[in-house]
VMD Tcl script that draws the C-alpha trace (Angstrom):
set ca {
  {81.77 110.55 110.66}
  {78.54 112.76 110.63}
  {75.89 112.03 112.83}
  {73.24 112.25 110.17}
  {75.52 109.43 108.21}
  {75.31 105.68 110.66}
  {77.82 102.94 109.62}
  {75.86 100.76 107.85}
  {75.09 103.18 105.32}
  {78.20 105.21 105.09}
  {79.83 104.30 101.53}
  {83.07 104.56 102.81}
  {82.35 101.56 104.65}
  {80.78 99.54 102.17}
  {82.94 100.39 99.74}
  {86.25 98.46 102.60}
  {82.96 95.80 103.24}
  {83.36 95.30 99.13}
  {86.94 95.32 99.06}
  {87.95 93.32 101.33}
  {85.12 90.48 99.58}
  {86.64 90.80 96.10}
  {90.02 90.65 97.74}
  {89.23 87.34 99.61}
  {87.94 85.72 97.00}
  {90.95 86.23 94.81}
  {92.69 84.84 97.81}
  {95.42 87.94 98.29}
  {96.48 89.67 101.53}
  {96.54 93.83 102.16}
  {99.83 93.31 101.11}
  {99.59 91.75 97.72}
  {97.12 93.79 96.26}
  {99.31 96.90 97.67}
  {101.91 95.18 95.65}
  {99.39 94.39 92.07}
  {97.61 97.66 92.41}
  {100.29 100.18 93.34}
  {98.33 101.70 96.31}
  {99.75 101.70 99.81}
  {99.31 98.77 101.99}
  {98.74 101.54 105.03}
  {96.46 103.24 103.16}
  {94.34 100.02 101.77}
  {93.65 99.38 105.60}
  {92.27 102.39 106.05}
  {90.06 101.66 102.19}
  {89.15 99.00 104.13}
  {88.15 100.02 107.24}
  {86.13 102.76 105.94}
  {88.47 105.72 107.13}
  {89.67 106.72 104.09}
  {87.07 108.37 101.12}
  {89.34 106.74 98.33}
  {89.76 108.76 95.53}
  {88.59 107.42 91.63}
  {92.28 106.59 90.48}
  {92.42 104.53 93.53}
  {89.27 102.76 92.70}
  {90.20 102.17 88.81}
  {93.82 101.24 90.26}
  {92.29 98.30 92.75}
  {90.05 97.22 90.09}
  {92.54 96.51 87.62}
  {94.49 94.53 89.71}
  {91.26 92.44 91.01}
  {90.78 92.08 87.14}
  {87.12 93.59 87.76}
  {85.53 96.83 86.76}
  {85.36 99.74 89.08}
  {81.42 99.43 88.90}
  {82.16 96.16 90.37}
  {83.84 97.69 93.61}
  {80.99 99.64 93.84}
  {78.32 97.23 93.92}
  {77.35 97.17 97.50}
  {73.89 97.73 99.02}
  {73.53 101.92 100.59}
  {70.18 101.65 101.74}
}
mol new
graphics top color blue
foreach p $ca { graphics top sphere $p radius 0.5 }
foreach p [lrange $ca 0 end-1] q [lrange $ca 1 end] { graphics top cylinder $p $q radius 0.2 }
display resetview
């Protein structure tokens, strides 16, 4: 990660931060929305742990699944 760029406002990590909520509160493990959203569970730990910079199918694909819209997985607080 950039210097310039500190953890608490990196979207990559709020975007896993936001994941990983919406996916609790539906109740599901990695694994089963790997399995509803077609996106690999090895790669949704990474989502999740900020490592990856997910691309926009990937978003639309974990929103569908979550039965939310992909301006929901972005709703997370940058500043």
């Amino acid at each position: 990660m950039p210097d310039h760029v500190s953890s608490t406002s990196d979207p990559r990590i709020l975007f896993g931060e936001r994941l990983i909520q919406l996916r609790k509160l539906r109740g599901w493990s990695q694994e089963r929305l790997s399995l509803e959203s077609g996106v690999a569970r090895s790669y949704l730990g990474g989502v999740e742990r900020g490592q990856r910079n997910i691309a926009l199918l990937n978003i639309c694909r974990l929103a569908e699944a979550l039965s939310v819209s992909p301006e929901e997985l972005l709703r997370f607080d940058a500043s």
